[in-house]
N, C-alpha and C positions, 0 to 999 in steps of 0.2 A: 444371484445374490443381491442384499441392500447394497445402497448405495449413499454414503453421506457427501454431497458436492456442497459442501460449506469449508470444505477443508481441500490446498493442493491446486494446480495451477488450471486457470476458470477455461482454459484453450484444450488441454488435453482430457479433461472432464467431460464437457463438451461434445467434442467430436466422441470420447467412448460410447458417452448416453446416444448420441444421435447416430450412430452408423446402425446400430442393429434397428433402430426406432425408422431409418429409412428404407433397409431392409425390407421391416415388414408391409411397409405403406407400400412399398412397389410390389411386394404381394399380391396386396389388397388390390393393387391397381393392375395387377397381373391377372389375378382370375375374375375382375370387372369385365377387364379388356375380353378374357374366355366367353365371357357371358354375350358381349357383342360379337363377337368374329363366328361364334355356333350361330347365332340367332341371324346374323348380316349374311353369311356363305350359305347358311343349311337351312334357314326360312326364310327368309328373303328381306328386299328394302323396304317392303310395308311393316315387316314384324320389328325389324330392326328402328322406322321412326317410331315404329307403337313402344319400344322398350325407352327411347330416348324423351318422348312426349312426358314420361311420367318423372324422369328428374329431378326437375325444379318441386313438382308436387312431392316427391319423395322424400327431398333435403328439407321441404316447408314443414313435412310432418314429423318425419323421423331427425330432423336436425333439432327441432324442439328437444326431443329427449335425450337424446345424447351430447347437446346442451347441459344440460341438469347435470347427466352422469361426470361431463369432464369438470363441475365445479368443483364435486366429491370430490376430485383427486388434488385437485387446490387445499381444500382444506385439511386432506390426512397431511400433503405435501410439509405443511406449515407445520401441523402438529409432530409429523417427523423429524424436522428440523430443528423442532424447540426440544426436542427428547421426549415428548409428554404422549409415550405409547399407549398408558390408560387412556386418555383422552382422542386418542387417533382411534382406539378400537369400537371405541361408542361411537365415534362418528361413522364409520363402516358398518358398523348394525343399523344406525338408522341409515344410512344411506340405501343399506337392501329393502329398508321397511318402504322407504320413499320408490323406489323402483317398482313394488309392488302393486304402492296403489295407482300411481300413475300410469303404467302398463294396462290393469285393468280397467279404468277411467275411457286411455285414450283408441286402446284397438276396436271395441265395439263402436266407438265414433266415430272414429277413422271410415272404418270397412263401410260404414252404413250410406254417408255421406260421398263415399268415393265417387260414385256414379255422376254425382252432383257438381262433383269440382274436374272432373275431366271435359264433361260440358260447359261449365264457366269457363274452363280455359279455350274451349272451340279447338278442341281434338277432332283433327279429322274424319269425315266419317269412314274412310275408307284404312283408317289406324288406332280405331277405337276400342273393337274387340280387344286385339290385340294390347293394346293400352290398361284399359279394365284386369285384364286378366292378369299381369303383370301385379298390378298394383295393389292387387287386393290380397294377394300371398303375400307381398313384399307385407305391407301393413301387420296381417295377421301375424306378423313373426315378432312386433314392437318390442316384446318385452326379451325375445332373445338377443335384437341389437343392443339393447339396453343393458341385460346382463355382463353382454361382452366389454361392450365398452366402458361401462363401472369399473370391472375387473380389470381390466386393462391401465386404467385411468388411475388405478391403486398402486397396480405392481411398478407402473412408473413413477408414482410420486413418492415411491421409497427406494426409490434407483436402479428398478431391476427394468432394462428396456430390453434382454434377452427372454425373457418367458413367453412376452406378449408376439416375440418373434417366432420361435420355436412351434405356437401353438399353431400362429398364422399358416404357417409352411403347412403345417399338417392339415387345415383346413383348407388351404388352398387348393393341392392334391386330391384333397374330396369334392370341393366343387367343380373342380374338373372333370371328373370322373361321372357323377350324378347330371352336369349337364349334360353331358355326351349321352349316359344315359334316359334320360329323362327327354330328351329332344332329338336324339338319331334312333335308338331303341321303342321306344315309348312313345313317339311323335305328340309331344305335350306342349311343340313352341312355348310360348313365353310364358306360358304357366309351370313350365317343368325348370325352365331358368329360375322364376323367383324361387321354385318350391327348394330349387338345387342351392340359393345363397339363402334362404332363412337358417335350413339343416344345416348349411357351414359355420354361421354367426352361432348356433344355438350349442352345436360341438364346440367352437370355441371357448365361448363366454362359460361353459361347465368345466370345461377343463381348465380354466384359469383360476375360477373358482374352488375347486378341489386343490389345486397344488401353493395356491397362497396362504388355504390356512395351515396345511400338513408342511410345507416347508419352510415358513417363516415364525416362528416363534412370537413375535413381537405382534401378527397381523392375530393370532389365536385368539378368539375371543372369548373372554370369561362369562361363568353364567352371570355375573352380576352386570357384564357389562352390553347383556342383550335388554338393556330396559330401556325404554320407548324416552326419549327426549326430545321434548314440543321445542326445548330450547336450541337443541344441534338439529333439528329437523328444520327448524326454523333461519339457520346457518347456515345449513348446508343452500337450501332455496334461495336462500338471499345470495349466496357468491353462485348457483348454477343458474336460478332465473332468469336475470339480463342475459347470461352465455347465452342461454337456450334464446329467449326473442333475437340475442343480434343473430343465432343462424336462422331464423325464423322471418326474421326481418331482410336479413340477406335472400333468404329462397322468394318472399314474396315477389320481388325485384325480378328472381329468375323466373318465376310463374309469370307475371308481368309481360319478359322477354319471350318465354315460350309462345304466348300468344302471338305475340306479332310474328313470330316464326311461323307459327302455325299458319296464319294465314298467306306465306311463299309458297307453301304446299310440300308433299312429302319430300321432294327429293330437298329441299333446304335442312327441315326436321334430323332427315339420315347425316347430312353434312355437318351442322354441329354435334347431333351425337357422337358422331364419328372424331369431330375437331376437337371437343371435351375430351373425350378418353385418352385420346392423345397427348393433349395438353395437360391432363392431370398426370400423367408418366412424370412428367418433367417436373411439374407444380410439386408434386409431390414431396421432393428433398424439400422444399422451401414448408410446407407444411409440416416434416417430421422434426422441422429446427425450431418453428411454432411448440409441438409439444415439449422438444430438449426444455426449448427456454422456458414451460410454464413448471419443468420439473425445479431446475437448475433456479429458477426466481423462487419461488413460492418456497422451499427448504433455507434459503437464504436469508428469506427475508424471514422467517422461523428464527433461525438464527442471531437475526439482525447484521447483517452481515453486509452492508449497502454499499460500501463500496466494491465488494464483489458481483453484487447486481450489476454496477454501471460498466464491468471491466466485462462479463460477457457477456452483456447486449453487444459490445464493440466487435466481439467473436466472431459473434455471431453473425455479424454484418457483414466480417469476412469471409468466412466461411462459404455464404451463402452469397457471395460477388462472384467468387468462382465457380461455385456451382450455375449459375446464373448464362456467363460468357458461356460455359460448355452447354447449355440446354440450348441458349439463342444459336449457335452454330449449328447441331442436330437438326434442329428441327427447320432453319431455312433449307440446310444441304438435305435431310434425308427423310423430311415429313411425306411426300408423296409417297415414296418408298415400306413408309410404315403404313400409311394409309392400305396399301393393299394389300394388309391384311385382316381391312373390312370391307372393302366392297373387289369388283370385277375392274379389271383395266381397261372394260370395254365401257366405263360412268363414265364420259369424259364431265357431262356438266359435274356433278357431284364430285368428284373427281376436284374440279377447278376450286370448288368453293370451299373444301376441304383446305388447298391449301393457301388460298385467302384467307381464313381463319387463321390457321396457324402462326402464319407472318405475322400479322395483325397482334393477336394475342402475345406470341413470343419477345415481341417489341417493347414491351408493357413491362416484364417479368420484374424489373429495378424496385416498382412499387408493391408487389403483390410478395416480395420477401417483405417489405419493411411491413406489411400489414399482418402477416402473418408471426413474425420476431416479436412486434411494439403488440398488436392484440393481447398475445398470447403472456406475454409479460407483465405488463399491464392487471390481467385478469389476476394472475398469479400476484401481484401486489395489494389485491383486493380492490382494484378499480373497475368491476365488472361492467357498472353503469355505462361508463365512457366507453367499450368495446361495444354495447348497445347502442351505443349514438354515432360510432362509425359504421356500425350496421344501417343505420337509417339513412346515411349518407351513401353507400354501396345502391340503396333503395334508390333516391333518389338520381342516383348518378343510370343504372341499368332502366328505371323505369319514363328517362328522360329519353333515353336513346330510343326505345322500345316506341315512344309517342311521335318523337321528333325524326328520328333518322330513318329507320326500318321503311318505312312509307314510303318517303326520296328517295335513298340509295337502295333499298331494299339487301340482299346479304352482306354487302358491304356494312350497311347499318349495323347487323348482328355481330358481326368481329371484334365492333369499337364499343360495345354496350359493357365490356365486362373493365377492359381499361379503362373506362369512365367512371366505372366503380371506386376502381382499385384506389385513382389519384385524390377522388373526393375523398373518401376514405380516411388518405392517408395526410393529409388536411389534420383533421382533428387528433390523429393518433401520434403525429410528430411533435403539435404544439402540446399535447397533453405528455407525452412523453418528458422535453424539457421540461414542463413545467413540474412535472413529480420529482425527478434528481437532482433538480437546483433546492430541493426542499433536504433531502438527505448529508448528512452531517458526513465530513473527507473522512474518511478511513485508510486508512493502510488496505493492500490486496495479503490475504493468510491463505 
């Protein structure tokens, strides 16, 4: 069901939106993880750096677009909150108009040029197949990520965070299944992994689609209201476009990072694939409280409702301190542990550097909540630019390490490149933060 969070206390809203919205991201990071542990135990450490080499290239490409799609959810967000449903429902037709051309724009570019950007980034040659073939199913599937993630981006910003959960589970279960298939049945290594997550996002993203219009009344869209508007096309770009560069901007950094990895040689590559997946387990809550907050701002500020704003960004902060203490403990005490359920316990080096990363990373966690809470809030305020220019600072912080550190310390280097991100980052996200709620008129909390 909708959800109106402009009404009712900003703590227990909050945590309702966000448990099932964490739910599904551990999902998501659940049959990720599937995708590595089939491809690391059942093809081996060469397939497994080939899936991890494409990443950053991944998030540079497909992070653009589903950039765009989570602006769309800003902007119904707001029109939800201001009551003004006609207006919400126009913006959701164009926003599929906008998904369409963009889709078909960017997949044949993508695919063509693929071969050209795993060479720039000096992908091993001994994990390049491997790499290629990953990457170009992933790609061809653009418009399915995109679908999903619109849909997804919708059903939360009218307060429903149990659909997009519900649908997860059930695609998840399938990606499991078609990997296993597709790679122990079918021996397709990393081409049957990407073919097995395109088919999951693409089940997804239809069935989110089908049940938001048949079961919300308010999302139903009238025929008068499927007419083509340059001026909400033009809106909706303007609040997704910056999203889309800052992840765009943010993955260049990681491309950036990849290369200096790349050149440690495979067994580094497998190490942070491996130290990533992991780390995003945990990351994860601190990312599902990112979206809470871009639902929970944006219907708000719909509303005008600003002193509400400032009362669960504070929440939020809590919330995600303790989630924070229980990740950092986990992952000192039992990261090895999780590790080997991607590689053999006979890696020792891989093994080691695994959980150098981990610590390293884990250590950092303080700032990479506040970038994901202040980001995402922010954006939802309609300050999209400035989450672009903490993008550029993430750039400059990971692309500094990448130049400067990698070389000297070598994987030590790679550890400290993302918390280098995170603090520069969080630089411009904190002092732009004050600076926007000193501008908001005291209100009463309702």
């Amino acid at each position: 069901m909708s959800k109106d969070m402009t009404r009712g206390k900003p703590l227990g809203l909050i945590l309702k939106f966000f448990i099932p919205v964490l739910l599904g991201s551990l999902f998501q990071q659940f049959y990720s993880m599937v995708d590595t542990i089939v491809v690391g135990k059942f093809v081996g450490v060469n397939a497994l750096a080939g899936v991890g080499a494409t990443g950053s290239i991944n998030f540079l490409i497909l992070g653009f677009a589903m950039g765009i799609t989570i602006g769309f959810g800003v902007k119904v967000g707001q029109r939800f909150g201001a009551k003004d449903y006609e207006g919400m429902r126009n913006y959701v037709a164009n926003g599929f108009y906008l998904i369409i051309i963009i889709s078909a724009i960017m997949t044949p570019l993508t695919m063509y040029f693929c071969k050209d950007i795993l060479e720039l980034t000096g992908t091993p040659e001994e994990i390049f197949s491997d790499s290629y073939n990953y990457l170009i199913w992933i790609l061809a599937g653009t418009f399915f990520s995109m679908l999903y993630n619109a849909t997804s981006a919708i059903l939360r910003a009218i307060g429903d965070s149990r659909t997009p959960l519900f649908v997860l589970l059930f695609s998840s279960v399938l990606n499991i299944i078609l990997d296993l298939l597709f790679v122990l049945a079918f021996h397709m290594g990393t081409t049957g992994v990407a073919v097995a997550t395109v088919a999951s996002q693409g089940i997804s993203g239809i069935l989110c689609l089908f049940y938001m219009f048949w079961h919300y009344e308010e999302l139903r869209i009238r025929k008068e209201e499927f007419r083509v508007s340059l001026e909400k096309m033009a809106a909706l770009l303007k609040q997704g476009i910056p999203m889309a560069l800052q992840f765009s901007i943010t993955a260049v950094g990681g491309v950036i990072l990849q290369s200096a990895v790349n050149s440690l040689g495979s067994v580094s590559v497998a190490a942070m694939t491996a130290g990533n997946k992991i780390s995003f387990i945990f990351s994860s809550a601190f990312e599902s409280m990112g979206t809470t907050m871009a639902t929970y701002c944006s219907q708000n500020l719909g509303a005008k409702e600003y002193g509400r704003i400032r009362k669960g960004i504070r929440c939020a902060c809590l919330i995600s301190g303790c989630l924070c203490v229980f990740s950092f403990a986990v992952v000192w005490l039992a990261g090895r542990y999780i590790a080997l359920l991607f590689i053999d316990a006979g890696e020792m080096e891989l093994m080691g550097q695994i959980q150098l990363f981990l610590r390293v990373i884990s250590s950092f966690y303080p700032f990479l909540i506040l970038i994901f809470i202040l980001r995402n809030s922010l954006q939802a305020m309609g300050y999209s630019f400035i989450a672009m220019f903490a993008g550029v600072f993430e750039l400059v912080g990971r692309a500094s390490v990448a130049f400067g550190l990698v070389g000297k310390l070598g994987f030590l280097g790679v550890a400290f490149a993302s918390p280098a991100a995170w603090v520069l980052a969080d630089v411009i996200l904190v002092t732009t933060y004050f600076s926007v709620v000193r501008k908001f008129p005291q209100e009463d909390i309702k």
